[in-house]
Structures are given as C-alpha cells and as structure tokens.
C-alpha positions in Angstrom: 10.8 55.8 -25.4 9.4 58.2 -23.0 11.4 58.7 -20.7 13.9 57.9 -23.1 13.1 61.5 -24.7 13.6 63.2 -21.2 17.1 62.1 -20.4 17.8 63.3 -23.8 16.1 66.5 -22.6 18.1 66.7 -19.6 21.0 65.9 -21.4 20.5 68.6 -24.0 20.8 70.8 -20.4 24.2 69.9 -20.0 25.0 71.5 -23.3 24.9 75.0 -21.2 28.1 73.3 -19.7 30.4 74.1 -22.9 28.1 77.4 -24.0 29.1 78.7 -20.5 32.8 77.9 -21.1 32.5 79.3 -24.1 31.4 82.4 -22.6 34.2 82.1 -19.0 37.8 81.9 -18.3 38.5 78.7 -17.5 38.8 79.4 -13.4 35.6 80.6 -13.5 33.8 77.6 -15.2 35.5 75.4 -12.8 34.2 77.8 -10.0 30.6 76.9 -10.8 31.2 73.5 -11.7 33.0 71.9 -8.7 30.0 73.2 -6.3 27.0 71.3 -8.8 29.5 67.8 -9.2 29.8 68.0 -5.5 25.8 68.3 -5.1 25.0 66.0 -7.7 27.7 63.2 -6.7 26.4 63.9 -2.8 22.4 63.3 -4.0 23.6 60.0 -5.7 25.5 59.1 -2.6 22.6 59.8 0.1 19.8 57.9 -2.7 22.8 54.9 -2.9 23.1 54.4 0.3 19.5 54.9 1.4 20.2 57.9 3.9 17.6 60.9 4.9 16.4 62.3 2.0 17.0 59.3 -0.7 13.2 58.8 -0.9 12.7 62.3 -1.9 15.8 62.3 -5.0 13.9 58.8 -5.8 10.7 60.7 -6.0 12.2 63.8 -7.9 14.8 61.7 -10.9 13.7 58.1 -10.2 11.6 57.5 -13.1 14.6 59.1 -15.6 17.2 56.5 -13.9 17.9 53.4 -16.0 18.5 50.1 -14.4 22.1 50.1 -13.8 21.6 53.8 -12.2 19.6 52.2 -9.4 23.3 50.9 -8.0 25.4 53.2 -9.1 26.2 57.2 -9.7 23.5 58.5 -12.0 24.7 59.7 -15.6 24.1 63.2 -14.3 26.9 62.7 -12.1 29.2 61.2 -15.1 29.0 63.9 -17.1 29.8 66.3 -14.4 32.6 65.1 -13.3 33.8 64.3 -17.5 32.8 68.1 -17.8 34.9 69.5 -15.3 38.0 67.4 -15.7 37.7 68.0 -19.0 38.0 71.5 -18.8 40.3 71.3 -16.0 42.9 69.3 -17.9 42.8 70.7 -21.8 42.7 73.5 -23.8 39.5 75.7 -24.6 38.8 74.4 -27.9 39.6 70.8 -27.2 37.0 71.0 -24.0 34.6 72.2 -26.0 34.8 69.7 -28.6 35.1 66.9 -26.2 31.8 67.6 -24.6 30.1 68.6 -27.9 30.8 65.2 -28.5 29.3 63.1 -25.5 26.5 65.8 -25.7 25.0 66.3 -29.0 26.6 63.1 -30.3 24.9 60.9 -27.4 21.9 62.3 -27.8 21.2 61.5 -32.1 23.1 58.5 -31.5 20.3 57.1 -28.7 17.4 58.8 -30.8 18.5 57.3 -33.8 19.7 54.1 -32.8 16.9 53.3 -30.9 14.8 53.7 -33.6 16.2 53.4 -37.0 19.4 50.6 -35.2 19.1 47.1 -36.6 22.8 46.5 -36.9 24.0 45.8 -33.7 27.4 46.1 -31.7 27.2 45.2 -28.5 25.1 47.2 -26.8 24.9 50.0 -29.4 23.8 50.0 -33.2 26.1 50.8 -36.3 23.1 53.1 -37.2 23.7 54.7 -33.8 27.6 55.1 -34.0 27.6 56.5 -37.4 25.1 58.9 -36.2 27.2 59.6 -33.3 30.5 60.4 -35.4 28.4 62.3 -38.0 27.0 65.0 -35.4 30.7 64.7 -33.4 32.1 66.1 -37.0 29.9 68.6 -36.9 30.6 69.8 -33.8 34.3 69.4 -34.0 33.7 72.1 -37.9 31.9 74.0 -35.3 34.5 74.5 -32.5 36.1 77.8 -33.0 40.4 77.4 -33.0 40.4 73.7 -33.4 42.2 72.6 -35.9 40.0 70.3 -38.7 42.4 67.3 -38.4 42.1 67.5 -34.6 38.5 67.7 -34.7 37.9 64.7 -37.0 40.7 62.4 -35.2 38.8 63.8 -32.0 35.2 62.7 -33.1 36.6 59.1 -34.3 38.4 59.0 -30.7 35.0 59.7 -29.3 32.8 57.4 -31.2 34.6 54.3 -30.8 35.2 54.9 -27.2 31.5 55.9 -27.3 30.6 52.2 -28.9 32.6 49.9 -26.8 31.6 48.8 -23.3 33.6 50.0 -20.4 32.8 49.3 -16.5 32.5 53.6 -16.2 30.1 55.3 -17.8 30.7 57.1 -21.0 29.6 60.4 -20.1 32.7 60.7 -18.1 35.2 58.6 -20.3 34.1 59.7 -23.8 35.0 63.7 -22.9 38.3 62.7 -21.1 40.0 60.1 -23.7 38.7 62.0 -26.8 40.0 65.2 -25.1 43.2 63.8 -23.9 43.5 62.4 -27.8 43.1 65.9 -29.2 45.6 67.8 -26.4 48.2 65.5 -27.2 47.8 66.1 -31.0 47.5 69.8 -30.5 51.1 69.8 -28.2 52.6 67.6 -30.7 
C-alpha cells in the first residue's frame, strides 16, 4: 500500500499537466510537453532494453514500477503521451476535463478501491469505479466552459473505459476516448 501511496503521489504531479494548460495557449503546453514525453518514453526505452544507464532509472523509479511495467512503457510514459494528444487533438475545456478524469479520478478510485473494494469487476472494484465516476463529475462541474451534459457523458465515457481491460494502458486511452467523446458532442 506503500508504494501504492507514491504512485498516487506522483500521479497527483501530473495534475500540474492540465493547471499549466489552464494557465498556456495551447502551442505552448505542447512546447513543454513534447520535450518531457520524449525524455520519459526515451528512459523507459534505454531501462527496456537494458542499455547504458538502465541500472541507474532502475535505481531511481524501480521500486514505484508495478509488475507489468518491468516489460513495458512505465505509466509515467502513458499519461504523457494521453496528456499531450489530448490537448493536441480537442478543445481547452474538453482536455482539461479529460485529464481531470484519468488524474484525480484514478487516484480515489485506486485509494478507495483498494481498500474499501469487495465487489469486483475484473481487475477493478464497483467501489472503485463509482468512486472514479463520482470525483470525474466533479471535475467535469469544475471545468470552466464545458457544458454540464458534456461533462457527465464525458465522466461516464471515462469510467467505463477506466473499468474495462485493454492491452494499452489507461492513462493514455482514458484521456483520448473520453476526450474524443466529449469533442464530438461539443461539434455536434
């Protein structure tokens, strides 16, 4: 539960990601982003494939990596790349929702699900999902120019794409398909 706690922690860190969109024209945001994906997907490359300097990223984030991250990109890298296609490909408000979502809404879901889930579905809990979808709502009421029907179809996108198992990770799919949801909603 642990270390549990600190990818939460670091994954609370991403939430400077939509706060500094928030802040930046769009050009901008994707100015600073594209150089830290690049980094981040490079250090997961060089501790995948065992070249100089995988002993010392092993060191540094091995302990936060789960299992699965041990043969493939790290989450860190997920949510990167789902942050900055997300803002690359929709609208302000809809980006920011989107990654509210995987953000704040992954991190109660885990916290509570881990502890308080006895329901399970798959490899999540109903505890967890209704957690999930409770803080995405939030979030979505939260989200300055989004419209409330948006939000709420977004933050139901988000959870059950959120609950389901997929062979890529959900930091990156959960932003993209709950933003693309929204942006279609909001053109239409």
């Amino acid at each position: 539960m642990v270390e549990e706690f600190k990818r939460k922690a670091m994954h609370l860190g991403a939430l400077s990601i939509p706060l500094g969109y928030y802040f930046l024209p769009k050009r901008t945001a994707l100015l600073i982003l594209l150089p830290i994906v690049l980094i981040t997907l490079a250090g997961d490359i060089i501790r995948l494939k065992e070249l100089p300097g995988s002993n010392l990223i092993k060191r540094i984030f091995g302990a936060m990596l789960r299992d699965h991250e041990n043969s493939d990109l790290s989450g860190a890298s997920y949510i990167l790349s789902g942050a900055t296609l997300t803002i690359a490909f929709f609208s302000k408000p809809v980006a920011l929702a989107a990654l509210g979502f995987i953000i704040l809404g992954d991190i109660a879901a885990a916290l509570v699900g881990r502890k308080y889930g006895r329901i399970k579905i798959g490899d999540k809990t109903l505890e967890g999902s209704l957690t999930f979808f409770g803080v995405s709502v939030l979030v979505a009421l939260l989200v300055p120019d989004l419209s409330f029907a948006i939000g709420i179809i977004g933050a139901l996108t988000a959870t059950i794409i959120e609950a389901m198992t997929w062979p890529v990770d959900d930091n990156l799919i959960v932003p993209v398909i709950s933003g693309l949801a929204m942006q279609i909603l909001a053109v239409i």
